[in-house]
N, C-alpha and C positions, 0 to 999 in steps of 0.2 A: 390469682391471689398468691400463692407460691411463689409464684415467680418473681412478683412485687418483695415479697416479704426477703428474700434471696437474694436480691436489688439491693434491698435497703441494709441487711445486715452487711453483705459485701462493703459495701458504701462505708459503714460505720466500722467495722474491722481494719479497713483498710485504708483511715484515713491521716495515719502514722507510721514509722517502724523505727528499726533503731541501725545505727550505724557505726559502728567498732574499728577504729584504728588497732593494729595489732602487729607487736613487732615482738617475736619469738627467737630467745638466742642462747635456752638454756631448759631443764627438765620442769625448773619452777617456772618460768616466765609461762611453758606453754599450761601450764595449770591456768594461768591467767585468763585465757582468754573461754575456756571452756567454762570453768566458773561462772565465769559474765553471762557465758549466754544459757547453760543451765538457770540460772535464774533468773533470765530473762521470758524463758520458757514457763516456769513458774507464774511470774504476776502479770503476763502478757502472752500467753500460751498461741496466739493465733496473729500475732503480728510478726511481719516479714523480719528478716534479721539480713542485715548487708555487713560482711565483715573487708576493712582494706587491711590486704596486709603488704606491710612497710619493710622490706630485704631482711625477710626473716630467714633463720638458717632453717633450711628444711628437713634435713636431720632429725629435729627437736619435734617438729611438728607433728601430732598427734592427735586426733577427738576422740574421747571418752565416750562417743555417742554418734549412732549416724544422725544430727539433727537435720530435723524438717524447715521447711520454707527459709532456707540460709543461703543466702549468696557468695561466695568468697571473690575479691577481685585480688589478683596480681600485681600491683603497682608498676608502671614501667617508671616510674619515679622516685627513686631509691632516697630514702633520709627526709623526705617534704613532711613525716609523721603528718601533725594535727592539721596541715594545709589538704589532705586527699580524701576527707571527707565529702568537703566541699565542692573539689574538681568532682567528681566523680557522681555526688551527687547532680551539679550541673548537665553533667555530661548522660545519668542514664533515669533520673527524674522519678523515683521506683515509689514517692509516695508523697501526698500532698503537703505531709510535714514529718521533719524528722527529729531524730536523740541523737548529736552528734556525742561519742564519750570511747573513751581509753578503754583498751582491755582488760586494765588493772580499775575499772570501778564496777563494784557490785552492786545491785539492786536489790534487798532485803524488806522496801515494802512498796505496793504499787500506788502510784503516782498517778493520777488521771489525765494525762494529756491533750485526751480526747476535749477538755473544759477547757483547756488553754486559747486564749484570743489573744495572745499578743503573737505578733509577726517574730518575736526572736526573744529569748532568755536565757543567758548564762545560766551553767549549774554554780559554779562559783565568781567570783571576780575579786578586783582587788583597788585599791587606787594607781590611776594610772602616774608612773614615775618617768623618770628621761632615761634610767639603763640602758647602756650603750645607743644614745640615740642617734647616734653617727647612722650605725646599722637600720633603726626602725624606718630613718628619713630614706636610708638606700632603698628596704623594700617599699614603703610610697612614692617611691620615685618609677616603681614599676607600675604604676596606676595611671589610669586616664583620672582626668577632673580633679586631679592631685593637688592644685596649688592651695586649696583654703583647707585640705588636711595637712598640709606641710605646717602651714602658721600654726594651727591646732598644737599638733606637734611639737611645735617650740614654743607654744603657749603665747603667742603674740598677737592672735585675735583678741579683740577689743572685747570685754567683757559686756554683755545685753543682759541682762537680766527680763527673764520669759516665765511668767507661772509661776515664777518664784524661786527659781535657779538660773545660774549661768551657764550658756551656751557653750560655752568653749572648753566645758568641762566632763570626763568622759573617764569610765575604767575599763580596765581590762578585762580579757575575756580569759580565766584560767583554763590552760590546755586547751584553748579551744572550743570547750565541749560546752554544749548548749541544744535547749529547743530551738529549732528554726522552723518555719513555714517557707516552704520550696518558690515563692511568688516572692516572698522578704528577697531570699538571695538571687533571685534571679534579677532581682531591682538593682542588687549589688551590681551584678554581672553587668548587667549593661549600662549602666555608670560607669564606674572603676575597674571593669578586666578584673575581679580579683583573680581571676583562672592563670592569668600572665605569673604569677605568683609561685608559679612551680619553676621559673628561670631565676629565679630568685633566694628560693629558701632553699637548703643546702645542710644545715648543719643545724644543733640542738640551739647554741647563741641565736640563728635569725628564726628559730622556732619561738624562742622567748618574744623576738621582737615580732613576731605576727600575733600574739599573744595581746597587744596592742594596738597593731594595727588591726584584729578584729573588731576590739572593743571599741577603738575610733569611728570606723562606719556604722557599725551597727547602733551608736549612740547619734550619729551624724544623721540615718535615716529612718532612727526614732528616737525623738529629741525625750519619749517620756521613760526611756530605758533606766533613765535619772535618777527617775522617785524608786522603782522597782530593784534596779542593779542586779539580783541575781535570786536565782530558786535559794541555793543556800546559805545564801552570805561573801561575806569575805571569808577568803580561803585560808587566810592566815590568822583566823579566829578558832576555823575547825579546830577540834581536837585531833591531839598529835598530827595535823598538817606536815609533810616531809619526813616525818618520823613514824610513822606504822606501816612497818612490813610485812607481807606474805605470810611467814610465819606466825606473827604474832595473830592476825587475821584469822590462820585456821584455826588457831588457839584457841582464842576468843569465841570461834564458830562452833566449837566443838565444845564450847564450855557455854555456851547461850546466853554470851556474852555482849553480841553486836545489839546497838542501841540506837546508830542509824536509821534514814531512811536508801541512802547513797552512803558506800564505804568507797574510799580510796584508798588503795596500798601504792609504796612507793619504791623505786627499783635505781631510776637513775641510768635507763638503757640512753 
């Protein structure tokens, strides 16, 4: 009976974690990341913590804490930021669903994950636009099965109307960052290669446009992404979005001021 009961909690423990992009290139930035996962420790105290870190100066880098069950990867892929979640996930599969999210967002109140049925959810999104679409069509160009997200892309699929929305219509995935179910992206994978997508993304511009080309599959291989679009909203709704910094953040924090459930600070690395 033990042993069952030990089964089953494992099981349930273990049937998420979180996974933290992290790029340290300063005394504040690396406050960022230890933050995150302090209070990730907090409202999740026993779920695994995967942190990638993206050509950080290592200088800087420091833990306030020897934290427990944290994995740190190395990136051998310098600047892919919000694309090495997902390589990486593919590649070592550390938990049946994951938080993909920035170093710079905090967790202030917990979230049950654990209830989540949908295969994939932005924490934010936005309406998808054409910015620089020269660039977003290059990185679908690095896709298999690419030709009916190209049209998407140029928006030259023929509008269907399905369930009461149009197919051809899709938002962005802000930073990235989202719930995913490891079976969702692996569906990606072997479709579309997104993995191919590290010969590709290079710089902060084709990070914006993967930013889109998330939001396109994940809306392409769930058409009800539509109704829902994201845990929080549009991201250009949040308050102060682009505008709340670090500082003002401890500020806030130390004056018991945060009203969140997810805070984002903003840096501009």
């Amino acid at each position: 009976m033990i042993n069952i009961i030990i089964f089953i909690y494992n099981n349930i423990m273990s049937n998420y974690g979180f996974i933290i992009t992290r790029h340290v290139n300063s005394e504040t930035t690396n406050k960022y990341w230890n933050q995150s996962v302090k209070l990730i420790r907090t409202f999740y105290p026993f779920k695994k913590i995967v942190i990638i870190d993206d050509n950080s100066d290592q200088n800087f880098i420091k833990a306030d804490f020897d934290y427990k069950n944290l994995t740190i990867i190395q990136s051998e892929f310098p600047k892919r930021g919000e694309l090495l979640p997902y390589y990486y996930y593919l590649k070592y599969k550390w938990f049946p669903s994951a938080i993909i999210m920035h170093d710079s967002l905090f967790i202030h109140k917990r979230i049950p994950f654990e209830q989540f049925l949908f295969p994939v959810l932005p924490l934010w999104h936005h309406d998808y636009d054409k910015e620089n679409i020269h660039n977003i069509l290059r990185l679908a160009s690095g896709l298999t099965n690419n030709s009916f997200l190209i049209k998407k892309i140029h928006n030259k699929e023929e509008v269907v109307i399905n369930l009461g929305f149009s197919n051809n219509k899709f938002n962005l995935c802000f930073g990235g960052q989202c719930y995913i179910k490891l079976k969702f992206l692996e569906r990606l994978e072997n479709k579309y290669r997104i993995s191919n997508l590290v010969n590709f993304v290079h710089n902060r511009t084709d990070r914006c446009a993967l930013e889109r080309i998330l939001g396109l599959l994940f809306h392409e291989e769930y058409p009800n992404l539509i109704m829902v679009k994201s845990l929080f909203g549009d991201i250009f709704r949040f308050p102060m979005a682009f505008n709340y910094y670090y500082d003002t953040y401890d500020n806030d924090l130390k004056h018991k001021k945060i009203i969140h459930s997810f805070v984002k600070v903003w840096t501009g690395r």
